[in-house]
N, C-alpha and C positions, 0 to 999 in steps of 0.2 A: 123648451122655448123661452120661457120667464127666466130663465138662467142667464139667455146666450143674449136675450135685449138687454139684459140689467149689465151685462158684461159689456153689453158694443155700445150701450149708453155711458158708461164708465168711462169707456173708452175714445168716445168723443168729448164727454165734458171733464176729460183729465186736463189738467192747468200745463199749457206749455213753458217749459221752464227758460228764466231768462237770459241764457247763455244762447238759444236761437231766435236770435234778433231777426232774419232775415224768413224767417218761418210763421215770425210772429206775426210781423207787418203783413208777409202776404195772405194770411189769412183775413187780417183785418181787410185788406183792400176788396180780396175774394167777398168777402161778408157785406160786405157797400153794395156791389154788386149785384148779391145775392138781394140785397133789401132794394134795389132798385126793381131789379127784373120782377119781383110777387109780385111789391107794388102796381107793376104795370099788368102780369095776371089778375089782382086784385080792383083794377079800375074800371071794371063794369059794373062790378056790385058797388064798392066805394064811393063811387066819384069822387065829389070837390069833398068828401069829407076824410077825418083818417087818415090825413097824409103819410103821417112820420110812422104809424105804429109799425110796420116790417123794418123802420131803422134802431126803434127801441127794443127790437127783438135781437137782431143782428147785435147789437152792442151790449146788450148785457151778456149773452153769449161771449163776444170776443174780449167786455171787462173780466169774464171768470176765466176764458182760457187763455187769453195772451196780453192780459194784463190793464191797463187802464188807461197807457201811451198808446197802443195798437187801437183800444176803443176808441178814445177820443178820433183816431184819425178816420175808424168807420163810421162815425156819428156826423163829422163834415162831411168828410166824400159823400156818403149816403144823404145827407140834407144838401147839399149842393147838388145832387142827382133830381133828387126829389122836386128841391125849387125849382130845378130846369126843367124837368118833363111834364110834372104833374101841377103846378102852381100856377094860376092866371097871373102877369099872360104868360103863357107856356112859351117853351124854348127862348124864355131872357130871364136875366138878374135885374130886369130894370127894375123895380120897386114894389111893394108888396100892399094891397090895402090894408087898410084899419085894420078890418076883421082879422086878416093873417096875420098881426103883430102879434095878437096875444098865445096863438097856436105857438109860432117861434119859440115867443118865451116860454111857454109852454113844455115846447121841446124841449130846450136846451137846459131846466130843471129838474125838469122827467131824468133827461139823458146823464144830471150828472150824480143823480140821485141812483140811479139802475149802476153806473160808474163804479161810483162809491162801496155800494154792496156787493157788485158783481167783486172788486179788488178786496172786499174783504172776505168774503167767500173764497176767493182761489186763495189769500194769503194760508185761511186755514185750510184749505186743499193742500196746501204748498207741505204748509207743516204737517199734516197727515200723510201725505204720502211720504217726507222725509222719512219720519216715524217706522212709516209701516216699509221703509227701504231698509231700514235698520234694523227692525228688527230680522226682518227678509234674509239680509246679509247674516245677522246674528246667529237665526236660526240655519242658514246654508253651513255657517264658521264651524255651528255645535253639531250639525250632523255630519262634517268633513271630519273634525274632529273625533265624536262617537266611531266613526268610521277607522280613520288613524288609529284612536285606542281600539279598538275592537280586533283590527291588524293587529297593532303592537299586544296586546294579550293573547292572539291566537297564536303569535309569534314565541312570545314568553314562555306558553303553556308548551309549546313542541320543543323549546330550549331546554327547560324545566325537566320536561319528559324524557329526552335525549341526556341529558345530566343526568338523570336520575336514574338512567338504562345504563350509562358509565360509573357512576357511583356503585351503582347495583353488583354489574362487572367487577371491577376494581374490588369492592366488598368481597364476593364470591372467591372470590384468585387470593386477597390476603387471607380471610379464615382458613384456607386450602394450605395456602402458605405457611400459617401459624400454626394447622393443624398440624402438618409435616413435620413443624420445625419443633413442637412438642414432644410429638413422636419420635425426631430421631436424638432431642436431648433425655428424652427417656429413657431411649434405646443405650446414650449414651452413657447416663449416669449407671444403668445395669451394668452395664459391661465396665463399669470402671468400677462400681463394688463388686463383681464378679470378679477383674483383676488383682482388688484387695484382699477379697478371700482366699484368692486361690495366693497370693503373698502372702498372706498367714499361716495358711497351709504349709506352703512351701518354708516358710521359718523353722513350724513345727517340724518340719520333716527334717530339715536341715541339725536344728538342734538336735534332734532324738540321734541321728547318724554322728555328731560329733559327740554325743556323751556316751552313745553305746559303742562305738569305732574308735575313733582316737583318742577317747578318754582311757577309756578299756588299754588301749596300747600303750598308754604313756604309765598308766597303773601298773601294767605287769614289767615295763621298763622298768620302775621302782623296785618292785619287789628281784628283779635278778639283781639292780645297781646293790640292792640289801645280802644278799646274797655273795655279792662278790665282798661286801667289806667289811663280812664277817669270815672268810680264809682266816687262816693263819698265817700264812703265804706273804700276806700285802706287805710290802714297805711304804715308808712314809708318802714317796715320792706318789705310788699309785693309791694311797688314802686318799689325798689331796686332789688328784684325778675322780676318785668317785663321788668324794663331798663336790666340788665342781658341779658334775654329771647330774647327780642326783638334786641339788639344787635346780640347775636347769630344765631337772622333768617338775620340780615341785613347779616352777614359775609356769612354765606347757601347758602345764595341767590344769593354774590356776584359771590362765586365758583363755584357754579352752570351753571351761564351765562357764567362765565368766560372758563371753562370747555365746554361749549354747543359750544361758539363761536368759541376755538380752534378746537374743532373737524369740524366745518364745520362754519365760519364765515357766518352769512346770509347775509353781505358787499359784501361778491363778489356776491352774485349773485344779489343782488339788484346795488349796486353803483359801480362794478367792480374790478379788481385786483388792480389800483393805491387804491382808498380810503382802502380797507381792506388790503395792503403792509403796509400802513401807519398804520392803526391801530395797526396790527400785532405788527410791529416795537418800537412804544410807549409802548405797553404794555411789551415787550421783555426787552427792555432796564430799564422797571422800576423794572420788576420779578427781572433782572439778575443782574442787577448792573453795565451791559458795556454800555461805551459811543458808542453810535451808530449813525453813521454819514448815512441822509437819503435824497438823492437826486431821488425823485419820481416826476412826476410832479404832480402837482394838475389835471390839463385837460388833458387828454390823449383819444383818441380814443381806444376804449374797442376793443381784439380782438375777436374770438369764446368763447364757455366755456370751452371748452378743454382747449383753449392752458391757460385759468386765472388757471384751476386746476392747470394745472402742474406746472406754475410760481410758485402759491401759496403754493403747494405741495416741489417747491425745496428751496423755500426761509424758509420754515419749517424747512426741513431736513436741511439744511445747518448751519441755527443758531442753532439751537440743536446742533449740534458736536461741533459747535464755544462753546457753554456751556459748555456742558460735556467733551471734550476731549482738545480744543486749551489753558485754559488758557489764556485766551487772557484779556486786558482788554477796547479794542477798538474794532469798526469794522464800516465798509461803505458798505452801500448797494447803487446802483444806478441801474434804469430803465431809458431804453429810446427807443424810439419805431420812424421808420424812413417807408418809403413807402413799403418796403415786411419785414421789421421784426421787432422784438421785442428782443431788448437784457435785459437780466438779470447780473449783476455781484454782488459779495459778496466777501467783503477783509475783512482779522482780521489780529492781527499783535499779534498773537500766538505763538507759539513752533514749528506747522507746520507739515506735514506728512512726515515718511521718506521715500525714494525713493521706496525701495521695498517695500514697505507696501500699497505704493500709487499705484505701478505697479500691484499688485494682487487686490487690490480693485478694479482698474477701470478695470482687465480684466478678473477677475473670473465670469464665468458664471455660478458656483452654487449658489449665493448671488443674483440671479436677483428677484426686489420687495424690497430689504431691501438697508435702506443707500446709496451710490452712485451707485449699482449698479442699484436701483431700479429706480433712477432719472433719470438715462442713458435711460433706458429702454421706460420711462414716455416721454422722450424728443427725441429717437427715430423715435416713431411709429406717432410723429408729423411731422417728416422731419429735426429735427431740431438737433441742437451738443451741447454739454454739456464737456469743459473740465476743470479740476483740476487742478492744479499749485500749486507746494509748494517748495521752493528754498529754505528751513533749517531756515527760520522764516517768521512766516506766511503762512497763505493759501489762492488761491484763486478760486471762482467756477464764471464761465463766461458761461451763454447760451445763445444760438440764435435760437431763433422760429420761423417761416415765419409766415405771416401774409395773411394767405388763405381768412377766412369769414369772415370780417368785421361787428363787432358787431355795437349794438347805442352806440351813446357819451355816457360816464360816466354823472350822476347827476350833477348838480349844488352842489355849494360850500356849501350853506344852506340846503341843502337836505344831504348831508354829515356828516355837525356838528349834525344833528337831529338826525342821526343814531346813532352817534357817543355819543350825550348827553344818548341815552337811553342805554347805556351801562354802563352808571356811578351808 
């Protein structure tokens, strides 16, 4: 109950603001009114005394709520009310005695004194409730606001979420993807050294069939051509026919071996990759015509057969290109083999790769088995690195192979040259 009077008292002596002018006045007139009619409930106990006090009631009232123009005009009407009804002689303005002058002035001090403070009381009504509109509003702004962001965050957090459910996805589907694609360049690199093995194989076998086959044949060709031009029988004409013949099986014969050996030298697997590097190289440099500078050693500890394939497999591929592609008319090979590796290098002093050419060679992986992709490949799946260099003249290929299974020493020096003579 103490609430809801402090609220309706609030609520009537709230300051009318001065945009309603026609609100204002009529309260003030109402309020004249109002001080005339108590008045006249008041004038059996009162009488001739106490005239004005329900118009200094009325006016300080209407100084604090509508202002101090609205007062002043309830403070006439209501004393011109009052001097009509209640003031001898009653109902005229004729003239007031003595005694009533001082009451008058009385009043109209009173009245402008109650005036004065009733307008300064509403001004700071005026400025408090400004205040407290503003903060009002402030406070409505900040919790429309709070509300907005609250939205906009619960908004975020479902965006966030939803992102992060597609992230997740999209996550999930590449590892899947990468795993696959792992998996089938794994699958792929096997099967392209599977290919390579079984090309080596297939060398081997190839060689072995043409040194035991038509070497064999082209051999015992000699020995009948021998045969026939030791007759007695020959004349000049059919000497000359055999010298011919028999030259042309020595040449057969040559290419033959020479053909059987590159496909699969039988040095390495009897005397190792140093002695058949070296032969290799000899024979290269006299095919090709380039000076080839060859720092191999003679004695070397042999490593597995792998890792001599592959040496012999890159030092292959490597001069080849130095032939066909570099132009070159020099080049150095050196090996040298320390307690976990085996390095390979090959320099030529050529034309050289150019940058991108050399950048898609070494990293296209649809080339794998062919050319450097394929050495890459070869040197790999040993442990080992394989890189390329070409700075705009010359080229160089440098590998490093660990040295896992330690094979036997290579042959003796004389067990070498034996090999070596029967290839002549």
């Amino acid at each position: 109950m103490a609430g809801a009077f402090r609220k309706s008292l609030s609520t009537v002596l709230n300051p009318i603001p001065h945009q309603s002018v026609s609100r204002r006045y009529g309260i003030a007139l109402a309020c004249s009114v109002l001080a005339v009619i108590l008045r006249w409930l008041l004038d059996p106990v009162l009488g001739h005394v106490a005239f004005y006090v329900t118009i200094h009631i009325v006016v300080a009232y209407c100084a604090i709520v509508c202002g101090y123009a609205p007062a002043i005009v309830t403070a006439l009407v209501g004393f011109l009310g009052i001097v009509y009804w209640f003031v001898d002689p009653r109902h005229s303005f004729a003239s007031f005695r003595p005694s009533e002058i001082h009451g008058v002035v009385g009043f109209f001090l009173l009245t402008i004194v109650l005036i004065a403070l009733g307008e300064a009381v509403r001004s700071k009504q005026l400025r408090l409730n400004h205040t407290v509109n503003a903060l009002t509003h402030e406070v409505v702004e900040k919790q429309h606001a709070q509300q907005e962001l609250s939205a906009a965050h619960d908004e975020l957090e479902q965006r966030v979420e939803a992102r992060t459910h597609e992230l997740s996805q999209a996550l999930t589907r590449l590892e899947a993807e990468m795993a696959f694609r792992e998996h089938t360049e794994k699958q792929l690199r096997r099967l392209s050294l599977r290919l390579m093995t079984l090309q080596d194989e297939e060398r081997r076998h190839i060689a072995r069939e043409l040194h035991d086959t038509c070497g064999q044949t082209l051999a015992a060709m000699k020995m009948s051509i021998a045969l026939i031009s030791q007759l007695n029988r020959t004349g000049p004409e059919l000497q000359a026919l055999v010298d011919d013949l028999n030259a042309l099986a020595d040449e057969a014969l040559q290419e033959v071996r020479t053909t059987s050996y590159l496909l699969h030298p039988p040095l390495l697997d009897e005397a190792g990759i140093a002695s058949a590097a070296r032969w290799f190289l000899e024979g290269f440099a006299r095919r090709s015509g380039i000076d080839v500078q060859v720092d191999v050693p003679q004695k070397m500890e042999r490593p597995d057969r792998n890792c001599e394939l592959v040496l012999f497999r890159v030092l292959q591929e490597s001069l080849t290109n130095v032939h066909r592609h570099s132009a070159a008319s020099a080049a150095s090979v050196r090996m040298h083999r320390d307690r976990d590796n085996i390095q390979l290098e090959i320099h030529d002093n050529g034309k050289g790769i150019p940058q991108d050419r050399l950048h898609s060679l070494y990293n296209s992986s649809n080339r794998t088995g062919v050319g450097i992709a394929g050495m890459r490949e070869r040197v790999r799946e040993l442990g080992g690195h394989l890189e390329v260099c070409s700075a705009g003249a010359g080229t160089s290929v440098h590998v490093t192979l660990p040295v896992s299974h330690p094979a036997h020493p290579a042959t003796s020096d004389s067990a070498t040259e034996e090999q070596l003579s029967s290839l002549s």
